[in-house]
N, C-alpha and C positions, 0 to 999 in steps of 0.2 A: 671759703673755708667750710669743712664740714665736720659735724660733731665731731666724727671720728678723727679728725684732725686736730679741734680743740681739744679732745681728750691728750692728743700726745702734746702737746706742748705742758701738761702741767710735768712731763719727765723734766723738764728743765728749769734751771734754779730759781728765775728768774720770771715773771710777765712778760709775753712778749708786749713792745712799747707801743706797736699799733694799736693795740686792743680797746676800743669803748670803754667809757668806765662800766658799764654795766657788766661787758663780758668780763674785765680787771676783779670787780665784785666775786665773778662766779670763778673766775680763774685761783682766786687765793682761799675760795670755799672749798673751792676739787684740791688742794694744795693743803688742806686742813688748818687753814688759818681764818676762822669764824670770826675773832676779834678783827682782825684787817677789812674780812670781806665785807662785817657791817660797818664800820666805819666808814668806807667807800659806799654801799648802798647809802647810809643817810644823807650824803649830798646827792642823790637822783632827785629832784622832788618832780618828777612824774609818775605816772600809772607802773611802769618798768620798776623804777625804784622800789615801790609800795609794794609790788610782787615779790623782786629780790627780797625785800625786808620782810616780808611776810614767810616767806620759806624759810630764811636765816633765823626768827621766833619760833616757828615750828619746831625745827631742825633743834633750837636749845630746849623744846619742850618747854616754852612760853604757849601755851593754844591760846589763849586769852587776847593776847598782843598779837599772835599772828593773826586772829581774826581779824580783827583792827586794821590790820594790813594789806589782807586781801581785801575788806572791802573797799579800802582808800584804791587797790588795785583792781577792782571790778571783776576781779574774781571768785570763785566761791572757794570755799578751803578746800586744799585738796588733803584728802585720804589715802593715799598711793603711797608708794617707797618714797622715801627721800631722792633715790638716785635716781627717778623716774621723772621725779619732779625736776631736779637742779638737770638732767638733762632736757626737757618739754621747755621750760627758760632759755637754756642757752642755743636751743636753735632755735627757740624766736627770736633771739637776738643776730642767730645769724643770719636768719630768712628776714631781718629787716632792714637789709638792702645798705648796709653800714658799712662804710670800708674798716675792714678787720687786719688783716694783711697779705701786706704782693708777696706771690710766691716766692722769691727770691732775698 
């Protein structure tokens, strides 16, 4: 699947049910549902999770906590758009080799 693919699926009412929790995370962020998306990031507890949830603090204008986040995430804080970011995540999620979903 490619970004431009996961962007279209957020047309639809629903997560697709293949989807990682990660991508699930960023699927209900593109969807405008911030309460859902951090909810699902707090059960990541790896480096990915710590990213998503460092974006998701950003994104509320916590800078404080998202630092916290990216460092747990070994990232430095990013400065960029928001939708520059939440896409640079989601295709690292899909460039990691994760079944997301069969074409059909």
């Amino acid at each position: 699947m490619t970004l431009d693919e996961f962007r279209a699926t957020l047309l639809q009412p629903a997560a697709p049910k293949e989807l990682p929790t990660g991508l699930r995370a960023m699927w209900e962020d593109g969807k405008g549902n911030w309460s859902g998306a951090h909810a699902i990031a707090q059960e990541i507890e790896d480096r990915t999770g710590s990213w998503i949830h460092a974006y998701l603090h950003r994104k509320e204008g916590d800078l404080a906590n998202a630092g916290y986040w990216y460092r747990r995430a070994g990232k430095p804080a990013a400065d960029d758009a928001l939708e520059e970011e939440w896409g640079r995540i989601v295709s690292s999620l899909l460039g990691a080799g994760l079944p997301v979903l069969d074409d059909k």
